[in-house]
N, C-alpha and C positions, 0 to 999 in steps of 0.2 A: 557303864555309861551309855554305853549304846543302844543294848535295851531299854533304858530310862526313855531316852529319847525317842525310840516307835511306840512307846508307849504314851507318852507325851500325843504324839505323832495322830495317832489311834483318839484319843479321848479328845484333841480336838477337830478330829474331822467327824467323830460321831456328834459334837456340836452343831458342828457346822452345817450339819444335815439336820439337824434338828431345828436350828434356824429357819434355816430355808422351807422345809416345814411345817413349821408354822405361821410363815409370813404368805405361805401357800395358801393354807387354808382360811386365815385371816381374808383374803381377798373373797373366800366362796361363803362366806358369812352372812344371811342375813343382819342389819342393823337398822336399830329405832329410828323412822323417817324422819328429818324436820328438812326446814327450807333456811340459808342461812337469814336474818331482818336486815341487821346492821350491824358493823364494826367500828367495836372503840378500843383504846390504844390496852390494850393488855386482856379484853372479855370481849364476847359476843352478843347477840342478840338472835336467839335461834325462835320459829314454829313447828312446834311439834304436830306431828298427825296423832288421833284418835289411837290406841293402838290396848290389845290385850295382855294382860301378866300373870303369870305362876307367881305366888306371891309364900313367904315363910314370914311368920312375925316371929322374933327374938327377943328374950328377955333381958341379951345384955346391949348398952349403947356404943360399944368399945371396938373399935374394928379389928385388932389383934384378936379380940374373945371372939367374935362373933361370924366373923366373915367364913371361916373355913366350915363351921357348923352352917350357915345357910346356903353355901355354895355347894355341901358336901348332900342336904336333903336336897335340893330343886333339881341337883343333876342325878341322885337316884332317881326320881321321876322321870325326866327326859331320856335312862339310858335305858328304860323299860321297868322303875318302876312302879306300875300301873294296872288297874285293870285287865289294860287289854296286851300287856308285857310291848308295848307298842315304842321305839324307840324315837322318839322326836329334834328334832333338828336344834342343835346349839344357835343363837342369836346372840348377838354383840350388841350393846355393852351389858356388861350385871350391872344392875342398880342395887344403892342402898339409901333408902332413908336417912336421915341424917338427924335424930328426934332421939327421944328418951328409948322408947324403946326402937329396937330398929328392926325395918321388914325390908327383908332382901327380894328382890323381884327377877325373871327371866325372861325377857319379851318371848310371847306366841307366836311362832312363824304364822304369816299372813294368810295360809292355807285355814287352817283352822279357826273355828271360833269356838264359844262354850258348850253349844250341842253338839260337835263334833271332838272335841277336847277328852283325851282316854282318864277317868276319871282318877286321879292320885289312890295309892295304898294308904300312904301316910295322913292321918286327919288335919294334921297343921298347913297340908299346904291347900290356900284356895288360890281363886281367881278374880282379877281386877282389871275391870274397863278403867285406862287411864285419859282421860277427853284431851280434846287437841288442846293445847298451852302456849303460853310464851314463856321462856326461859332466860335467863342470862347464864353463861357459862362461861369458866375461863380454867385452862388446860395447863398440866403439868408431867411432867416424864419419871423414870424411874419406876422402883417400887410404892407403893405406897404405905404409910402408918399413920395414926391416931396423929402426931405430931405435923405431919405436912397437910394432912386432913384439915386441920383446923386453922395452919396457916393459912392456907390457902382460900377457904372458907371467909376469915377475914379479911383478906385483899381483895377477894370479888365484893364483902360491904362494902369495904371503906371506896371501890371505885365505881360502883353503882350509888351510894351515898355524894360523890365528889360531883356524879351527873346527873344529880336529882330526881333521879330511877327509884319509883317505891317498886319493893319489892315483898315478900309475904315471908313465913316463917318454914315452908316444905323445901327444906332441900336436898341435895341427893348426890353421893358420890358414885359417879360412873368409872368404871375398871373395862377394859378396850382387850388387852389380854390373858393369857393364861400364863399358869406363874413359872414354868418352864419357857416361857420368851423372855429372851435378855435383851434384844435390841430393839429401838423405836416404840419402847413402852407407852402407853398413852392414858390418862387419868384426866379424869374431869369434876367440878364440882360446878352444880346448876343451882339454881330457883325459882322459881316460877316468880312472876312477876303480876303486879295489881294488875288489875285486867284491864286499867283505863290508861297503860304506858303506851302499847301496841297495838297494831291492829292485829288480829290472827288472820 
């Protein structure tokens, strides 16, 4: 019984540190700029800046099928590999299209552009100028799956619908952490909105 218990003891304090962590490194993260516009009761209204992407297009639409296959090439590339075996800075959040088929993206640390950008091994991944936008967004915690994806995806229409917000068909699930973070998880799904809602 006693051993049970420092072992107990043991597995969660290597937790615990692993928490900590990566709540660590969470703060030394680059992340995709926007400014917040306005706030309405459950979504936002964000401007995005201008910004570059490592980009994978996938052939399934299913976030369970697809996510760990696009996550698993874009971060071969950024851990070196590349060209120049060059290891590049992880950026917060991954994005994923939200479309038939779907392309996972990694923001560019702002250091870099495409002629300085070490060129992928892998032919599938290219690179994408994203222009400044306006978005709606509205945020959820936990893990994410196909199933809260889509809820959630519906409740941002139906309250952008509610406040006669046109919005367009590109949307996009944003993922905040790494799937070894348990606490203060953070998910997002956005849209870009007609261009005649906001001003940018």
């Amino acid at each position: 019984m006693k051993n049970s218990l420092i072992f107990l003891g043991v597995i969660l304090l290597i937790i615990i540190i692993i928490q900590l962590f990566a709540l660590n490194e969470q703060k030394n993260i680059e992340t995709y700029p926007y400014a917040l516009n306005k706030e309405y009761k459950g979504f936002e209204i964000r401007n995005y800046e201008a910004s570059l992407f490592s980009t994978v297009q996938l052939s399934g639409n299913k976030f369970k099928d697809v996510s760990s296959e696009g996550f698993s090439i874009l971060a071969g590339y950024i851990f070196g590999g590349n060209e120049k075996n060059e290891k590049i800075a992880m950026t917060s959040p991954v994005a994923m299209s939200l479309e038939d088929s779907v392309t996972m993206m990694f923001m560019v640390p702002k250091k870099f552009n495409k002629e300085t950008l070490p060129q992928p091994k892998q032919s599938q991944i290219k690179f994408r100028e994203e222009p400044a936008k306006t978005v709606a967004a509205i945020v959820f915690g936990g893990w994410a799956n196909d199933e809260k994806i889509e809820s959630y995806m519906e409740k941002l229409k139906s309250a952008l619908d509610k406040e006669g917000i046109a919005y367009t068909k590109r949307f996009y699930f944003l993922g905040y952490n790494p799937p070894f973070e348990f606490f203060n998880r953070r998910n997002e799904i956005i849209v870009e909105l007609e261009s005649d809602n906001f001003e940018l």
